[in-house]
C-alpha positions in Angstrom: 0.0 0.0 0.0 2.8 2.4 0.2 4.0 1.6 -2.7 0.9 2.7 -4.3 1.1 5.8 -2.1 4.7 6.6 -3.2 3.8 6.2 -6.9 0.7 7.3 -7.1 -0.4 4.6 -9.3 -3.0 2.1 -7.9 -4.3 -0.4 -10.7 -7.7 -1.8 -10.5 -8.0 -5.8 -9.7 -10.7 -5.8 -11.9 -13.1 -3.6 -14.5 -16.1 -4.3 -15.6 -17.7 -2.8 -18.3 -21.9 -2.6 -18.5 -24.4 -0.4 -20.1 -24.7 1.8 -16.6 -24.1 5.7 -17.5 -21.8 6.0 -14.3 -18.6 4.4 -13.1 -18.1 3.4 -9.6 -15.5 2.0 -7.8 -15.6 -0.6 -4.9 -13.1 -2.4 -2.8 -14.2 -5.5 -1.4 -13.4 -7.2 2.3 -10.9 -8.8 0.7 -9.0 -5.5 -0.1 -9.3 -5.8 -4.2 -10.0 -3.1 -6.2 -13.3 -3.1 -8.5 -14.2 -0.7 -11.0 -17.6 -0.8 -12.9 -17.5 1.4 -15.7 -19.8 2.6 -18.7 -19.3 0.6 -21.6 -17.2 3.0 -23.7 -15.2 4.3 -21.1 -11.6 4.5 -22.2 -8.7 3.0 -20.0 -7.4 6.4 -19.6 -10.1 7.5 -18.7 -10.9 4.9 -16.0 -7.3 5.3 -14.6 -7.9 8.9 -14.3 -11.6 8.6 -12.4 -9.5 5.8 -10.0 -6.3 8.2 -9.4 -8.7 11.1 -8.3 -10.0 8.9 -5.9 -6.8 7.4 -4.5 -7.3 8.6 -1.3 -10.5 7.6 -0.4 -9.2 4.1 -1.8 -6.0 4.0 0.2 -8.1 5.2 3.5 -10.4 1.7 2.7 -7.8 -0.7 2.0 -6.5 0.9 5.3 -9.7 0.5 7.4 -10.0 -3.3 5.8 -6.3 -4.4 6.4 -6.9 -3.1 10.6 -10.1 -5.2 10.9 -12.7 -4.2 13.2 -11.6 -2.2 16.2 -10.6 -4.6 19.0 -12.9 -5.8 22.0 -13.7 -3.4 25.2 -15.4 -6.6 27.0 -18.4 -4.6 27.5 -21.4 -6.1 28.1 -24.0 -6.7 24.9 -20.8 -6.8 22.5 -21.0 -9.4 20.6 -18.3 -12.7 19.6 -18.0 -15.4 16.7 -18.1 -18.4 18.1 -18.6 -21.3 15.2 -19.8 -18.8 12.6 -22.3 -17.5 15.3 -22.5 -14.2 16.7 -23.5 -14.4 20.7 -23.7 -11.3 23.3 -21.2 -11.3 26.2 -23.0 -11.0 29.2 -21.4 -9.7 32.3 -23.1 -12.4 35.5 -22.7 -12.2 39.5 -22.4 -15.8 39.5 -21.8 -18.9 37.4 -19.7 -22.0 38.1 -17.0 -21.4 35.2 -15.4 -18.3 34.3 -16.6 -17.5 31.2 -19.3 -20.2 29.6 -21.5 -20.3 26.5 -25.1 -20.1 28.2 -27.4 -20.1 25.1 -27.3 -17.4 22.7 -24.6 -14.9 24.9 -21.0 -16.1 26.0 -21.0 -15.1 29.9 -18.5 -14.1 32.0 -18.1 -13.6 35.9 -18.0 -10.1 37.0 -15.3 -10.8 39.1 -13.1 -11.6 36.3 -13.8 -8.4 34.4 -10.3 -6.9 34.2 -9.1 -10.0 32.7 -11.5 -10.4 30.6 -9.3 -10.6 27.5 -7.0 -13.1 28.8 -9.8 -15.1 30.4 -12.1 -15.2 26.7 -9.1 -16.4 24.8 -8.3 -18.7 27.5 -11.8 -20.6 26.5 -11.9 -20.0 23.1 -8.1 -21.8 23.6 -10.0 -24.7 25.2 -12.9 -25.2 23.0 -10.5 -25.1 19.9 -8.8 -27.6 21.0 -11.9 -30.0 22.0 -13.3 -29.1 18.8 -10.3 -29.3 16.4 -9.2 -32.7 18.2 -12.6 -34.4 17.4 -12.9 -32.8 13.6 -8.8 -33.8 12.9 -9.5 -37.2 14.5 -12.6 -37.7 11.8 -10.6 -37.1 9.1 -7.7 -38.6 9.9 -9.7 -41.6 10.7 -11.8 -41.9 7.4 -8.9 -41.1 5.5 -5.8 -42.6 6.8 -3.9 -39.1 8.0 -1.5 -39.6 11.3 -0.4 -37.1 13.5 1.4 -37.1 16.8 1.0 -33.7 18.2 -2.0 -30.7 18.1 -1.0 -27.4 19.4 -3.4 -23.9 19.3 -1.5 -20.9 19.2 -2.3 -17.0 19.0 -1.2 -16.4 15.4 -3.5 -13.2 13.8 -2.6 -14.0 10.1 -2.2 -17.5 9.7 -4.8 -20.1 10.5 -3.0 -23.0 10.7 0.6 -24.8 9.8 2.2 -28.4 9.5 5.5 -30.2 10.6 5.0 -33.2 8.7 8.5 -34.3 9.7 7.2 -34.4 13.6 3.7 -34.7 12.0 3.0 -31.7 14.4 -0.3 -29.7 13.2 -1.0 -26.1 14.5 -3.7 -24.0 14.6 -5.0 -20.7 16.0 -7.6 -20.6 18.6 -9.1 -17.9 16.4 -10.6 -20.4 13.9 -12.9 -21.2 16.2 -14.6 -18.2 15.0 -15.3 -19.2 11.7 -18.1 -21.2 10.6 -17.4 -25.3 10.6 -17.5 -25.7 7.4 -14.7 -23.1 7.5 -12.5 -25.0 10.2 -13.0 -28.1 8.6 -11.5 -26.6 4.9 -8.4 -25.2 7.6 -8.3 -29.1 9.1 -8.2 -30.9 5.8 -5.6 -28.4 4.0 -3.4 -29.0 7.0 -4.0 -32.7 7.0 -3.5 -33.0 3.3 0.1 -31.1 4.2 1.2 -34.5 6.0 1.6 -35.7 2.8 2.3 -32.9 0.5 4.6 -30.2 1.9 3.9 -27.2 -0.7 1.0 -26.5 -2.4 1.5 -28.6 -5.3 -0.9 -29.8 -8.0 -0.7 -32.8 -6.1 -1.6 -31.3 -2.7 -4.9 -29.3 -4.2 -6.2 -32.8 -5.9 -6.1 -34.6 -1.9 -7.4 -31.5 -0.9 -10.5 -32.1 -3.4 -11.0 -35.4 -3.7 -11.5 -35.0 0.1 -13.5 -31.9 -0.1 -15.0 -31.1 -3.4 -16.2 -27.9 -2.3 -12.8 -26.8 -1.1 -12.7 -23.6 -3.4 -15.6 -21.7 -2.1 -14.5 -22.4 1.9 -11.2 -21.3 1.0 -12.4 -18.0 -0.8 -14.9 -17.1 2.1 -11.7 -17.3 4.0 -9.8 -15.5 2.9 -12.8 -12.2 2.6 -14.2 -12.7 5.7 -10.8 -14.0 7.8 -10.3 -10.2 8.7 -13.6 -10.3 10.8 -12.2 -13.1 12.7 -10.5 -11.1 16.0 -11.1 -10.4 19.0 
């Protein structure tokens, strides 16, 4: 992005061309650039509209690359949990610290000034009861082994493979995204056990065990920014 500040130049990902009468510009959550234009607008002409608005443009990409502002813990804001938004809910008393009670995620108002550290510490746990029963499925129906599961705090990167140690990682903030979603993340890792890059070979294990693979891992990768906490 600085690059395209320094030089001025940002190019469109992609331009469309319709019968409209005006051009418009959008950037998606994915942070690619879209220009819809009048049918016999000129490249110039397009490049020009887009360079006017490079600012506005720059100050998106911006805005998308942050993600949404982080958590106060305040009570009625709202967490992904499986795909699911539920309300956190501040309570006098409970047995656990925090616990998912229905459609909120609770947690004890004793606990409020670490409430950051105590909510990842749960999602932490239920990744790695949930993660351990979806890896064990496939590994199961497909023959994958693997010694070791860890969950980590990694922002960018959902999860990684040693398939030396046959060690499989992943972050505790995939247990935000939908299952279909984590189960994509669980198979690509799995299928790395076999295939260290992401070679024609890797992709065909990765579809012959999920078909659908292409529109999980697009969703992913426009909607991943939404995923924090």
């Amino acid at each position: 992005m600085r690059n395209e500040l320094k030089n001025n130049l940002i190019k469109p990902d992609l331009v469309v061309r319709s019968k409209r009468k005006t051009i418009a510009i959008i950037v998606g959550e994915d942070g690619k650039l879209e220009v819809r234009a009048p049918q016999r607008m000129t490249d110039r002409q397009i490049m020009e509209f887009v360079k006017s608005k490079s600012n506005w443009i720059l100050k998106r990409k911006a805005m998308i690359q942050a993600g949404p502002p982080p958590h106060a813990y305040e009570e009625g804001e709202q967490f992904f949990y499986l795909g699911e938004l539920f309300t956190l809910r501040h309570v006098t008393k409970q047995r656990k610290v925090v616990q998912l009670c229905g459609d909120s995620i609770s947690i004890r108002k004793a606990d409020i000034r670490d409430a950051a550290d105590k909510i990842e510490g749960w999602y932490r746990k239920e990744a790695r009861a949930y993660l351990t029963q979806r890896l064990d499925g496939y590994a199961n129906q497909y023959g994958f082994e693997y010694n070791t599961l860890r969950i980590n705090g990694a922002r960018t990167r959902w999860g990684s493979c040693n398939s030396q140690k046959k060690s499989l990682n992943f972050t505790w903030r995939l247990l935000m995204a939908p299952p279909e979603i984590v189960d994509y993340v669980v198979v690509h890792e799995l299928c790395h056990l076999r295939h260290a890059n992401h070679s024609s070979a890797f992709w065909a294990e990765v579809e012959q065990i999920m078909p659908d693979f292409k529109p999980r891992r697009k969703w992913l990768k426009k909607n991943g920014s939404k995923l924090r906490m």
